[in-house]
N, C-alpha and C positions, 0 to 999 in steps of 0.2 A: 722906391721905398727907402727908408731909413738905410744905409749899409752897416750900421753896426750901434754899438752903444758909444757911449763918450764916456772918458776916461776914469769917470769915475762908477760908472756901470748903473746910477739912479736912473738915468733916463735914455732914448734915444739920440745917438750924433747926428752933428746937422750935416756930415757925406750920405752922398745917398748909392742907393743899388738896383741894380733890376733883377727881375724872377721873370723868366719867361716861359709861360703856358701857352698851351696847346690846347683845344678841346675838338675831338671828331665826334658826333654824333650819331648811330644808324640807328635808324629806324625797318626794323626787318618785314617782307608782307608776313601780316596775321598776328603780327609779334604784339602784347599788350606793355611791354618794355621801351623802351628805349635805353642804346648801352651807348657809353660813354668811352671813349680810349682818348686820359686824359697824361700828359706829356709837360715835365715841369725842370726845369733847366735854373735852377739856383746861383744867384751871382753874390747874395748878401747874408751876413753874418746875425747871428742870435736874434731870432723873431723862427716864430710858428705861422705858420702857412695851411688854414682851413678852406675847404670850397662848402659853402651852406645851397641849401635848400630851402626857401621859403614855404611854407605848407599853408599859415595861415591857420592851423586848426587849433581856433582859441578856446574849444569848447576839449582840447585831451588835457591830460592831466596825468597820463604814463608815458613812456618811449619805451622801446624794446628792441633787445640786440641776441643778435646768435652769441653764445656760447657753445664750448665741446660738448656736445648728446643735450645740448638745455637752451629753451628761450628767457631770457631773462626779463622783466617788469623793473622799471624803476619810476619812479615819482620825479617830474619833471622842474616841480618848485622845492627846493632845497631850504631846509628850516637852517638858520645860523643858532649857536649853541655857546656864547660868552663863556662858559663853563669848559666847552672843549679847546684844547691846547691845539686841534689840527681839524679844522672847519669842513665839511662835506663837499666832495669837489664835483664841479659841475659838469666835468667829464666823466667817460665811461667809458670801458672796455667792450669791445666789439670782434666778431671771429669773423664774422662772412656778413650779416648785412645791420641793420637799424630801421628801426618802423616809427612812426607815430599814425594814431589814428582815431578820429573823433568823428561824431556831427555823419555817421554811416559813411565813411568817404576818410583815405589814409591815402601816405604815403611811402614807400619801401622803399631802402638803397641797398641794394647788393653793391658790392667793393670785396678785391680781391688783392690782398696787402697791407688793409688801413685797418687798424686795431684801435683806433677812438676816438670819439663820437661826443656830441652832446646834443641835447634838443633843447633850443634856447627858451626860456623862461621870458615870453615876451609879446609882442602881437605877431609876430614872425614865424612862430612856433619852426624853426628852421633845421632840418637836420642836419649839423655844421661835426663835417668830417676831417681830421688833422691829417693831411697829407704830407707835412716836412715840420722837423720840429729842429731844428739846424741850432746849434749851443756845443759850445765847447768845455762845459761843465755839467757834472751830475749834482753838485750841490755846491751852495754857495758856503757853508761851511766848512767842513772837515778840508773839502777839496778843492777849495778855490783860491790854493798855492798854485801858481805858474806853472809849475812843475807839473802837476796835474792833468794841466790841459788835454781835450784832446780836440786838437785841430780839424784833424780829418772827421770828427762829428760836422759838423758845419755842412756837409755834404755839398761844399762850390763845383761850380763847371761838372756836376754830373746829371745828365738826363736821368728822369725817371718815369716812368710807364707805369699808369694805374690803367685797370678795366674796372670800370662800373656800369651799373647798371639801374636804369629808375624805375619805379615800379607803383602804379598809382592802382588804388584796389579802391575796394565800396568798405573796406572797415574790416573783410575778413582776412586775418594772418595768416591762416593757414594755407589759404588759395593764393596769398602773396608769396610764400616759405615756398609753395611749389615752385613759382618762377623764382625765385632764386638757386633755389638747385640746377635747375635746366641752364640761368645765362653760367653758372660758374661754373659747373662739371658740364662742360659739350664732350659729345664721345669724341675721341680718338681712333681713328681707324688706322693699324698697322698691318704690314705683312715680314712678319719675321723669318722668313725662308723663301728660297729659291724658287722664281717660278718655275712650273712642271717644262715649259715650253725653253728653257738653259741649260735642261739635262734631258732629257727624253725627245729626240729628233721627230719620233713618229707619232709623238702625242696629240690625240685629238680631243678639245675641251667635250666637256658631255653636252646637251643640249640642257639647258635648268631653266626652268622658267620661275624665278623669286617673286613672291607676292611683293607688294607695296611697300605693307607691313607685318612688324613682325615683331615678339618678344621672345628672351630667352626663357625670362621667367617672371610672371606677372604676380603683385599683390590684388588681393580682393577682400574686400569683408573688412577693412582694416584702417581707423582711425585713427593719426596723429602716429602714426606707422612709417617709416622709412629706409630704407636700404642703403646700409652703411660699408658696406664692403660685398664683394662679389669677385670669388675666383676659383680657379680649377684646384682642386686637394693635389700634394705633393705627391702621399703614398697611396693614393688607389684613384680610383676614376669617377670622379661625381664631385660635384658644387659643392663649395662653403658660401653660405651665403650670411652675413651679419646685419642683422634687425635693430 
């Protein structure tokens, strides 16, 4: 690709750069996902670096992104306004995944890092996520004195490691929003203390027979309802659990 702008910054220079990507894909048994661990090693200067999604679904006309506690709706064809000083941007802010979905049949991207998205206005309908946005200026104004610079935005010679996750549904968000909680919060299993068998010489385990399955604490009855936090109380003994 292009390695940088030319010297007077209108257009791309004619040196060029590489970006080198990575993409692993598993496919887990039962899994209705497919996740992505995707690996981008930056060699070139001022350019953004999106990976898209082609959907095809030329029959939507929303996209939709997590936000904090909220799912957000946007309108995917953006009206221009001659009138406004600062035109509607065809990007959007994003917390954990992005959806489009039309014609009974979507697509969902969990991503774990990537804060913005757009779903192109197009036949492509493509969920096109910014993975590196490498620039050494916050604006071409005020702060596009030398001085200013920050070099080290550019982010060259450093790997970086996304997990994502794809997620093809029949239209419904909500049975989508579940699979994305499961690929980005997997339990953790720790043991924060000494096994019995590094102090106790004559310790004998008990015989335990663990079922399969098991919850600590289950919802029921409970629509568009999720478990936002879940721990042991400080001062006495029993669950905090946040809804």
């Amino acid at each position: 690709i292009p390695d940088g702008l030319a010297d007077n910054r209108s257009r791309r220079g004619e040196l060029r750069g590489t970006v080198d990507v990575t993409a692993v894909l598993t496919l887990g048994a039962g899994d209705r996902r497919v996740d992505v661990k995707l690996t981008i090693n930056n060699h070139a200067r001022n350019h953004r670096l999106r990976v898209l999604f082609p959907t095809y679904l030329t029959e939507a006309t929303l996209s939709r992104s997590g936000q904090p506690f909220d799912t957000v709706e946007r309108s995917i064809h953006k009206e221009l306004d001659a009138e406004l000083r600062e035109q509607p941007y065809a990007t959007a802010p994003m917390q954990d995944f992005c959806d489009v979905s039309g014609d009974g049949c979507g697509l969902c991207v969990a991503a774990a890092g990537i804060y913005e998205y757009e779903c192109t206005d197009n036949r492509a309908r493509a969920l096109a996520l910014t993975v590196l946005r490498a620039t050494e200026m916050i604006d071409v104004g005020a702060f596009a004195n030398p001085r200013y610079f920050m070099h080290k935005a550019q982010t060259l010679d450093t790997p970086i490691t996304y997990t994502l996750s794809l997620i093809p549904h029949d239209g419904d968000t909500e049975v989508a929003h579940a699979h994305v909680q499961r690929a980005l919060h997997t339990p953790l299993c720790m043991l924060n203390r000494q096994s019995e068998h590094s102090v106790m010489s004559d310790y004998v385990a008990p015989a335990t027979d663990l079922p399969d399955l098991g919850q600590v604490i289950t919802l029921t009855g409970c629509e568009n309802v999720e478990i936002t936090a879940f721990k042991k109380a400080y001062a006495r003994d029993t669950l905090i659990v946040r809804l």
